[in-house]
Every structure is written in C-alpha cells, then in structure tokens.
TORPA-4810 file (N, C-alpha, C, O; in nm, 3 decimals):
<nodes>
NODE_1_0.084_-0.117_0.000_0.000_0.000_0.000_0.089_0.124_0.000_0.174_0.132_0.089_X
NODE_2_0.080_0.205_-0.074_0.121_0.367_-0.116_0.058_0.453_-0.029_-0.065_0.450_-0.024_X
NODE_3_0.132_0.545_0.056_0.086_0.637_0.139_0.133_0.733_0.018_0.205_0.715_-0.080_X
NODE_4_0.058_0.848_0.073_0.104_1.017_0.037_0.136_1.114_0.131_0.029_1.147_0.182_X
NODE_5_0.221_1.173_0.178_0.304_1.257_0.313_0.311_1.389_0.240_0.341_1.411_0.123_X
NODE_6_0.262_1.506_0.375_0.302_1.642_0.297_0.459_1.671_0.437_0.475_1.634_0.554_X
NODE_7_0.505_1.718_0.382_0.597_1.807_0.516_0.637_1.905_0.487_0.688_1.906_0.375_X
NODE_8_0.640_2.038_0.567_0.689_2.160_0.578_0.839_2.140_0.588_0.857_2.065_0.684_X
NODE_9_0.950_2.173_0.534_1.111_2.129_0.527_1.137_2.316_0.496_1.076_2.393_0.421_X
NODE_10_1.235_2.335_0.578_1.304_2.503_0.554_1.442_2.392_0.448_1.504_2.298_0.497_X
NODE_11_1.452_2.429_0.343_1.557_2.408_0.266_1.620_2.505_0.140_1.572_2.609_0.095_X
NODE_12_1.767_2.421_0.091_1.772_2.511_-0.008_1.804_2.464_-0.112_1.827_2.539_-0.207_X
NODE_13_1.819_2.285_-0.128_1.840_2.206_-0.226_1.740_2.118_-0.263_1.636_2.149_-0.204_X
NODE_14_1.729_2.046_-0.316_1.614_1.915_-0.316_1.702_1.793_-0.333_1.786_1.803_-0.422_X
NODE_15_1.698_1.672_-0.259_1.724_1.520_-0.321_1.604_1.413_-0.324_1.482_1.414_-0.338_X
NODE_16_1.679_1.345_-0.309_1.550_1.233_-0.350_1.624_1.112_-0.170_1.727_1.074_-0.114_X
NODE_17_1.513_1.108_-0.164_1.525_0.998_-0.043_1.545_0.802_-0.107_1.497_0.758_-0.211_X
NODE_18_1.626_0.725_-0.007_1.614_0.570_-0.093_1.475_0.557_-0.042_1.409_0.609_0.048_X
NODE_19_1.451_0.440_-0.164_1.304_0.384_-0.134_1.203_0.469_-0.087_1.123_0.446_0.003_X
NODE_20_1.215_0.574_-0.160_1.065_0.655_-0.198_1.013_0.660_-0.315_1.083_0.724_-0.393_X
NODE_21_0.901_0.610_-0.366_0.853_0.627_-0.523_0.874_0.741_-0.588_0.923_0.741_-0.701_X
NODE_22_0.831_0.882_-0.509_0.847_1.013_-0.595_0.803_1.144_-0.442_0.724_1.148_-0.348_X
NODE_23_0.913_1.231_-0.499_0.871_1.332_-0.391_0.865_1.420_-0.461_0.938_1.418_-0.560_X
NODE_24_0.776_1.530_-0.440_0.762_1.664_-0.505_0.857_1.804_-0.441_0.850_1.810_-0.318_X
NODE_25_0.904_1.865_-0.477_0.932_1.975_-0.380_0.912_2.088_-0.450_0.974_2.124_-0.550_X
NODE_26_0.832_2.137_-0.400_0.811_2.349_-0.360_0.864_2.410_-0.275_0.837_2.402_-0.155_X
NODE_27_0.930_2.465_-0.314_1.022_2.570_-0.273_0.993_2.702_-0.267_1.080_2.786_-0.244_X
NODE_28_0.898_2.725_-0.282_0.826_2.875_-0.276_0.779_2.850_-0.132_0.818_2.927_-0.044_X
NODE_29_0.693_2.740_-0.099_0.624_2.722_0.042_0.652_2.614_0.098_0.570_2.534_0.143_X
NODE_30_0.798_2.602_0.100_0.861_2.577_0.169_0.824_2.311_0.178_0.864_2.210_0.236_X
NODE_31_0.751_2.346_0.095_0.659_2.187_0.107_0.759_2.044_0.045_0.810_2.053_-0.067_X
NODE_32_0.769_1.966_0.097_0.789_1.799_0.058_0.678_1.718_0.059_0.612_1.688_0.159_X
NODE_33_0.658_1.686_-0.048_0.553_1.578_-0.036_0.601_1.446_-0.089_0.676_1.446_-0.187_X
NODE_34_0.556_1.306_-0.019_0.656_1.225_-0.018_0.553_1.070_-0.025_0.464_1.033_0.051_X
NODE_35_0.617_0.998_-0.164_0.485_0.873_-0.196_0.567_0.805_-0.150_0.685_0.825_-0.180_X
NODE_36_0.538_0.721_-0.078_0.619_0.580_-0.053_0.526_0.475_0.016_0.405_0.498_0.018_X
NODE_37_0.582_0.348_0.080_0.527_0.288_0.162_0.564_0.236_0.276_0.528_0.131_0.328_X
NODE_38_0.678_0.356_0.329_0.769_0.349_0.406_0.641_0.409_0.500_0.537_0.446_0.445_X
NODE_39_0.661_0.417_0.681_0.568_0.502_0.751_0.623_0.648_0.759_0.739_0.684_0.734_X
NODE_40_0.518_0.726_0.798_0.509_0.890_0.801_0.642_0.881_0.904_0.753_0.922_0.871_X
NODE_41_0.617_0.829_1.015_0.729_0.847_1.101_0.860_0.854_1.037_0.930_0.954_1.017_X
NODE_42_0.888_0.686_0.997_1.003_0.721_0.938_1.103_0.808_0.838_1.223_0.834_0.835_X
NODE_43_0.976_0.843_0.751_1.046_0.927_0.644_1.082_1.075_0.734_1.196_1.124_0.738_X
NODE_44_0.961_1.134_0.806_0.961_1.272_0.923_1.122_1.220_1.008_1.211_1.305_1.008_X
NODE_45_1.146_1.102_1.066_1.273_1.080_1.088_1.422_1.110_1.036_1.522_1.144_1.098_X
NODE_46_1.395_1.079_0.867_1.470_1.077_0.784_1.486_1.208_0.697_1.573_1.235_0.614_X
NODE_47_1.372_1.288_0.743_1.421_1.438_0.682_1.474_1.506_0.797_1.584_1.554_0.772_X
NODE_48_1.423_1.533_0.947_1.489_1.534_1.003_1.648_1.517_1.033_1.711_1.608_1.087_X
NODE_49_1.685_1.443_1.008_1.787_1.424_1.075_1.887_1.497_0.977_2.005_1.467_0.995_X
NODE_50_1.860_1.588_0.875_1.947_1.648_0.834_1.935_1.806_0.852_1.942_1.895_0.767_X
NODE_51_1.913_1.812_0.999_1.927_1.924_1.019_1.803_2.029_1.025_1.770_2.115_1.107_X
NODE_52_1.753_1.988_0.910_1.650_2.059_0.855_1.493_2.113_0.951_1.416_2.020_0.974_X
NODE_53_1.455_2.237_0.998_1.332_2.259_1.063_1.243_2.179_0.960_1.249_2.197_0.839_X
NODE_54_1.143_2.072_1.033_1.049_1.992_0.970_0.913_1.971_1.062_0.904_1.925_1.176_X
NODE_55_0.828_2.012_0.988_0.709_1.973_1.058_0.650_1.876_0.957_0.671_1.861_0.837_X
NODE_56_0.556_1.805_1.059_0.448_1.689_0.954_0.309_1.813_0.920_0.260_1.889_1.003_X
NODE_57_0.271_1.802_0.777_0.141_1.873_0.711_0.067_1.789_0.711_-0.023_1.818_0.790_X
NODE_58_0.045_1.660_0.647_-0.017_1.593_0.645_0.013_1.447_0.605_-0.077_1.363_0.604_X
</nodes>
C-alpha cells in the first residue's frame, strides 16, 4: 500500500530519499511531499535528521 506525506522542510536544495517512489518539492512554500510505503514516522525521521526545521502537514 502507497501512502502520500506532505511536510513543511526550511531548505535550499532538493534530493531524492532511498526507497521513496516520488517526492515533489516546492520551494516557494517551503513543502515535501513524499509517496512511498515506508511510515510517516520514518520518512519525518529521515528528513529530520538532516538538520532541517520539519514539521508533519499531512
């Protein structure tokens, strides 16, 4: 099963995470949105940890 994740990320590059199908990034408002079937936690873990101010959107 395919989830869909939004997250608020303050950044100034974009990559791509392993084992995520596709992430979008806007950079105007600041947004990651993130398909995978990994859990919300973990990926919110995994942007995290680079530093980055991150909140969960949805």
């Amino acid at each position: 099963m395919e989830n869909t994740y939004k997250f608020k990320v303050a950044m100034t590059c974009s990559g791509k995470l392993e084992e995520v199908k596709n992430v979008d990034i806007d950079m105007e408002n600041q947004l990651v949105t993130v398909v995978t079937s990994l859990s919300q936690d973990k990926i919110f873990e995994t942007i995290s940890k680079t530093g980055k101010k991150t909140e969960i959107v949805s």
